[in-house]
N, C-alpha and C positions, 0 to 999 in steps of 0.2 A: 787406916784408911780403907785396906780393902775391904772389910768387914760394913762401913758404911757405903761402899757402892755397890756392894753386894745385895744390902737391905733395899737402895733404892732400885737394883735392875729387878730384885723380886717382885718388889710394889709394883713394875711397870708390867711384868710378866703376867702376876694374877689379871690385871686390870685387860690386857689383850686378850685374853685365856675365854674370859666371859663375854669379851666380843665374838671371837671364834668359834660358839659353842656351834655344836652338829647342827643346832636347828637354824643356825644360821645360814648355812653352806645350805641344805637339804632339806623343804621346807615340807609340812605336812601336805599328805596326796589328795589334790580334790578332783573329789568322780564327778564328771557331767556323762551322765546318761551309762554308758556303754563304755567309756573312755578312762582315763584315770590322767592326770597331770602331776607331776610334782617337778614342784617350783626349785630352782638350784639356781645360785649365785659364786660367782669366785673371787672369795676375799683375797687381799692383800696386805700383809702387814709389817709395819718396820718400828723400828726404835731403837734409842740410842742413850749410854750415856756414861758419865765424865766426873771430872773430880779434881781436884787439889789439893796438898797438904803445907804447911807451911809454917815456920817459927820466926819470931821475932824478938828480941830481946828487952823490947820496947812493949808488944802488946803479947807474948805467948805466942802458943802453938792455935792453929786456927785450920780448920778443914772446909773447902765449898766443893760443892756440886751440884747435879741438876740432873736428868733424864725426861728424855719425851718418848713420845709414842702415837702411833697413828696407823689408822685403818682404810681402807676405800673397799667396798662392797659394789659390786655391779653383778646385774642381774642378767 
């Protein structure tokens, strides 16, 4: 079992990974005139996840789990 929530916190990890990239926080500098602006945002990010393992003499050995994940960006 741990070997498969391993695989699923991985999946959720890359998948927020590519939310948080740099350009997301720190956004390219746009000049007006004289001026220079760059835009910045502060992510927030959580996820979560779980598992079961289980035998039965009746149906076998049986495994579930799940994991989520989520983001909020404000600017």
């Amino acid at each position: 079992m741990p070997n498969k929530l391993k695989g699923l916190l991985s999946s959720i990890i890359d998948e927020l990974k590519q939310i948080a990239a740099s350009e997301t926080i720190v956004g390219k500098p746009v000049v007006l005139g004289d001026k220079s602006i760059v835009p910045v945002t502060r992510l927030m990010v959580g996820f979560g996840v779980g598992g079961g393992e289980g035998e039965s003499d009746k149906k076998g050995q049986g495994f579930g789990g799940g994991g989520a994940g989520g983001a909020r960006v404000e600017p």
